[in-house]
Every structure is written in structure tokens, then in C-alpha cells.
N, C-alpha and C positions, 0 to 999 in steps of 0.2 A: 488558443489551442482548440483544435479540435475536441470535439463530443458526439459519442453513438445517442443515437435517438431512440431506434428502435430498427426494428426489421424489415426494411422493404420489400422484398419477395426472394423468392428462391425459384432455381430453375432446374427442372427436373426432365430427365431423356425419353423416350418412350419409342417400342417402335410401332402402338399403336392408339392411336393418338382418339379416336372414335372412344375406346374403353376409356380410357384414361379419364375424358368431358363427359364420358357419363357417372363414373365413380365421382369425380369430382363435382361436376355441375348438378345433375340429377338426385344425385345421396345424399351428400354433404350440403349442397346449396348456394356455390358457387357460382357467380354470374361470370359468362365470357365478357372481357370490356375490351378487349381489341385483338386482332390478328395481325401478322405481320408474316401472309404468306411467302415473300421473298427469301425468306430464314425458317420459314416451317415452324414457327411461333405462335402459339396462342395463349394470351396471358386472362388471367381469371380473379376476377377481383371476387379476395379472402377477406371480408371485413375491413382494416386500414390496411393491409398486405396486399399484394401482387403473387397470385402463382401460376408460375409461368412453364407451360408446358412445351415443348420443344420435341419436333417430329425426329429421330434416327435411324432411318431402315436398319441398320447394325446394329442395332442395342441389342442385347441379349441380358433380361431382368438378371436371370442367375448366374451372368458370369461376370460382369459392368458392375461398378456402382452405377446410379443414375442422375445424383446431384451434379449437375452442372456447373453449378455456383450458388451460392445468397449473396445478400447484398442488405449494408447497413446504413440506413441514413445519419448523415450527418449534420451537427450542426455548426459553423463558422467553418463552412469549406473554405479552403483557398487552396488551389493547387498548389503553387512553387512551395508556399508553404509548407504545407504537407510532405510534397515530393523531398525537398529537401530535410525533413523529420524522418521520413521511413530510410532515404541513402543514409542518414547518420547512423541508425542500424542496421545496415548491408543490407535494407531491404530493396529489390527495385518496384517499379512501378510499371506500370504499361495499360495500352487501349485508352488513353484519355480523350474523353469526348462527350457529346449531348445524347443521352438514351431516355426512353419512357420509364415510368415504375410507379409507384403507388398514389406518391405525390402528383404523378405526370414527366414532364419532362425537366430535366435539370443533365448537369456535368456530373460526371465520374468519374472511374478510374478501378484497374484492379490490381490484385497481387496475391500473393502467395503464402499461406500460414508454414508453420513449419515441419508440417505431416505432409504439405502437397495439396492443400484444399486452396482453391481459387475460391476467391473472395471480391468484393465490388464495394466501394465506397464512394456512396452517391450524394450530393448537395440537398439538405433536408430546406426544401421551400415553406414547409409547414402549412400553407394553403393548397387548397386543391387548384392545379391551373387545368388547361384543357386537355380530357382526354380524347381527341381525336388522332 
């Protein structure tokens, strides 16, 4: 069976993205470790975390939340597995595929809490592989 590891990163909206890298990177101490201009992505490596900021012209802070999603590493991924654990409680799954994150790259997957919060569960590699 599956086990949470810890917290991969979270993704947070913004519609401006300049403040946002310098609160975070400048203040706090946050390094940028990759872009992913095609999705308006810039993810910032938080210690063993990813946080990942994500461009919205729409966003409006006071009327949006702005958590996008988090995302928990896991450990003994195995899809079918899993998939068929969450349908046994009427959970579904969706977006499964290979994404970057703290780790680097590995399989995932998201779904839904039961307030409406998207959520990501990601294959805990426990070694760092490459961040490019």
C-alpha cells in the first residue's frame, strides 16, 4: 500500500508573477529552479519542497482562492493499484502522467478531497534525479 512521504510542492495563482519572485525569492530566500514558460510556470525551490508559481491574468487575490493545487509524495506508487483503491471509494482519478516536482521527475496523478480541493499524488523517487 501506498504511504505519504511528505509534501512536494504546492501551486499557487498570481496575476503578478514579478511580486510574487521577489516576496518569495528575495525575502524569504527562495531559489528559482526552472521555468516552464509554455504554462506560465515558475517553480522555486523551498528547501526539500517545490513552490510553484503559476502566471493568471484573471486572478483577482481578494476574490479567487489561489492554491491551485499541493501535491504529496508518495511512497510504493503503483498506479492500477492505487486507481483501483481510490474507485473502491467512489473516488476518481484523472491527469495521469510524468511532471517535474521536488524530487524531479517521476508519475502522478490527481483528485479531488471532499471540500473540492485538487490534490496530486506523485511517485516519491527519494533521490534527487535531474533538474533540468
Amino acid at each position: 500500500m501506498f504511504k505519504i512521504k511528505g509534501l512536494d510542492h504546492i501551486v499557487l495563482k498570481t496575476a503578478n508573477t514579478s511580486k510574487m519572485l521577489h516576496f518569495y525569492c528575495d525575502i524569504l530566500g527562495c531559489d528559482i529552479e526552472k521555468t516552464q514558460k509554455e504554462i506560465n510556470l515558475t517553480q522555486l525551490r523551498a528547501g526539500e519542497s517545490i513552490l510553484d508559481i503559476i502566471a493568471d491574468p484573471s486572478y483577482q487575490p481578494n476574490l479567487h482562492k489561489n492554491l491551485e493545487h499541493f501535491c504529496f509524495r508518495v511512497s510504493n506508487f503503483n498506479f492500477e493499484a492505487m486507481q483501483q483503491y481510490f474507485l473502491k471509494h467512489g473516488i476518481e482519478l484523472h491527469r495521469y502522467g510524468k511532471r517535474y516536482g521536488a524530487e524531479g521527475y517521476g508519475y502522478s496523478f490527481y483528485l479531488f478531497d471532499p471540500d473540492g480541493n485538487e490534490l496530486e499524488l506523485k511517485e516519491s523517487t527519494s533521490i534527487y534525479t535531474s533538474f533540468t
